[in-house]
ROBA-100172 format. One record per residue: residue number from 0; x, y, z of N, C-alpha, C in turn. Coordinates in steps of 0.001 Angstrom, whole numbers. Atoms other than C-alpha are relative to their C-alpha. Layout:
N
    nr       n_u       n_v       n_w      ca_u      ca_v      ca_w       c_u       c_v       c_w
   NUM         X         Y         Z         X         Y         Z         X         Y         Z
...
This chain:
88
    nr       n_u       n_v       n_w      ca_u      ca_v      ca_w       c_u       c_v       c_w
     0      -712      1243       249    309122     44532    111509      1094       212     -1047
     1      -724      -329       720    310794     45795    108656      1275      1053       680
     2     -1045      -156      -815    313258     47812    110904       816     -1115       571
     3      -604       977     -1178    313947     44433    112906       685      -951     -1035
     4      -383       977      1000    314566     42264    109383      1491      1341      -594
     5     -1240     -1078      1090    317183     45629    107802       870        98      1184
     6      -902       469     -1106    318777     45394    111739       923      -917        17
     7       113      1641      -101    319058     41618    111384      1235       -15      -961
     8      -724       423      1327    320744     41957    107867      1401       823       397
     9      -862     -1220      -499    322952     45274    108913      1139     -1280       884
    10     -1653       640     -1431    324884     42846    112020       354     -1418      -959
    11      -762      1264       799    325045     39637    109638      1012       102     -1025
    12      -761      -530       552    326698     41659    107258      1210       469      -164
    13     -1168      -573      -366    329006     43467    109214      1054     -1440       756
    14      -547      1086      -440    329635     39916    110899       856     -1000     -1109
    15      -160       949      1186    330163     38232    107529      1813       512      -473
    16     -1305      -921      1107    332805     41460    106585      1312      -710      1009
    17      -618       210      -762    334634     40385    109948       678     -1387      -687
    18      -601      1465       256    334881     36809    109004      1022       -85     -1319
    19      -883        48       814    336643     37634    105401      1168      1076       461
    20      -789      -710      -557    338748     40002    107122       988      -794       970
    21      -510       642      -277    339960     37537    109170       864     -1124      -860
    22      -535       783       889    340639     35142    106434      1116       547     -1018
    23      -864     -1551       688    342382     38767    104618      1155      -429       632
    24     -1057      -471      -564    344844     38722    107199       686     -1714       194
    25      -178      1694       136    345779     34486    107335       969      -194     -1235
    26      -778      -174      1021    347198     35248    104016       519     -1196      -606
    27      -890      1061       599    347095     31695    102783       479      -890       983
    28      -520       796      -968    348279     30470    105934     -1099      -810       925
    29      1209       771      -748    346398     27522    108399      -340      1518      1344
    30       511     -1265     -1010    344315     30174    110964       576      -889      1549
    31         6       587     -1008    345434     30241    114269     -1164      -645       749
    32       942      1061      -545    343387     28415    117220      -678      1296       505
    33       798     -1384      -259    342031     32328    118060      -787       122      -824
    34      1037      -977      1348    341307     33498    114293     -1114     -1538       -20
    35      1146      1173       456    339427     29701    113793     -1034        91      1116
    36      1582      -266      -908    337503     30118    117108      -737      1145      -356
    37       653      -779      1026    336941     33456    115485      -654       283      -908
    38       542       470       875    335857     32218    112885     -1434      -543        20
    39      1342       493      -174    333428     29870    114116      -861       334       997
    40      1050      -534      -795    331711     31983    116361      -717       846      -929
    41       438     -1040       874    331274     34474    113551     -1010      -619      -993
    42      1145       949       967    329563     31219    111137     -1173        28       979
    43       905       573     -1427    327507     30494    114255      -981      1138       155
    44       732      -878       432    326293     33946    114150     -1009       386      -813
    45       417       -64      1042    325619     34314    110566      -829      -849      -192
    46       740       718       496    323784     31367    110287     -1243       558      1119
    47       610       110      -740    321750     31952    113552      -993      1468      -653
    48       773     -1278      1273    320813     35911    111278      -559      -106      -816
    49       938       578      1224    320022     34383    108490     -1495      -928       548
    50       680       231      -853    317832     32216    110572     -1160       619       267
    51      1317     -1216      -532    315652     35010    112109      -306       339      -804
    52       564      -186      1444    315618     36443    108948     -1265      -433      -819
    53       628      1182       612    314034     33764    107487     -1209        91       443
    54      1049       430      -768    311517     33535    110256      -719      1378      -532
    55      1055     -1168      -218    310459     36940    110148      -336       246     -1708
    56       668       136      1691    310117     36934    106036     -1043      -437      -448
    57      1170      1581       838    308573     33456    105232     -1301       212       418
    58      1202      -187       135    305103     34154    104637     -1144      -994      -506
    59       989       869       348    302191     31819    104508      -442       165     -1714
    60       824      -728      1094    300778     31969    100625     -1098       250       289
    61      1616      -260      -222    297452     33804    100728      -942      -736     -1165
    62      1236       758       966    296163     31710     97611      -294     -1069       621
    63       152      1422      -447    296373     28549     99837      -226       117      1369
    64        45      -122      -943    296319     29637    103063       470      -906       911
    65      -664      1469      -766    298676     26787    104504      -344     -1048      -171
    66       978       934       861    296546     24253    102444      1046      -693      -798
    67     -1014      1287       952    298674     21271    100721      -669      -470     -1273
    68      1214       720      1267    296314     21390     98111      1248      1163     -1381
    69      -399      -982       826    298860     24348     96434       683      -826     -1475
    70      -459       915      1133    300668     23422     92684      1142       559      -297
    71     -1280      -304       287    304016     23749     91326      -422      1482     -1293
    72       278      -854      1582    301924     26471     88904      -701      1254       610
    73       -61     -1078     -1029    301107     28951     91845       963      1235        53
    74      -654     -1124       245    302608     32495     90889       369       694      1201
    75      -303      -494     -1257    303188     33308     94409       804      -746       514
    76     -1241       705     -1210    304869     30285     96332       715      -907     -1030
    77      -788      1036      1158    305681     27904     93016      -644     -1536       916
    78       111      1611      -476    304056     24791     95098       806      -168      1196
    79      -485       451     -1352    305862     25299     98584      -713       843       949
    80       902      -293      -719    302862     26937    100145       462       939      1253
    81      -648      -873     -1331    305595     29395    102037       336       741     -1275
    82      -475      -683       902    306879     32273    100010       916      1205       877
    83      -965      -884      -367    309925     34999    100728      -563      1321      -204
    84      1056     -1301       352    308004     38204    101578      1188       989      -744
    85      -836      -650       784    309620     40868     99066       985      -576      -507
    86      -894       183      1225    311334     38336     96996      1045      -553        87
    87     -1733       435       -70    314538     37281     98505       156     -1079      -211
């Protein structure tokens, strides 16, 4: 899984570099009706990466086990009974 989450990050990344690269070359100027569809296929992307991401991270806490009983004083999730595996 950890191959499929450093994949995930690798194309959102390179998608992300695209999108300021596009905005690089605009120079200040309104984007044409190409670079903006460009554009928003490339957000559309990124968000949809981040997304999966997300999915494949977010980890149940094991002190609560999906239990609404958790507290804002929980050293693992802080009281949202989901936590970002390794931190992110």
């Amino acid at each position: 899984m950890i191959e499929i989450v450093q994949r995930l990050t690798e194309a959102r990344d390179s998608d992300a570099e695209l999108q300021e690269k596009i905005w690089a070359c605009a120079e200040g100027r309104t984007l044409s009706m190409d670079e903006d569809s460009d554009q928003s296929y490339l957000e559309g992307k990124v968000v949809a990466y981040n997304h999966a991401i997300d999915m494949l991270t977010i980890k149940v806490c094991p002190k609560h086990e999906g239990a609404f009983d958790c507290t804002p004083f929980c050293s693992v999730c802080e009281g949202n009974q989901e936590y970002v595996e390794g931190g992110n």
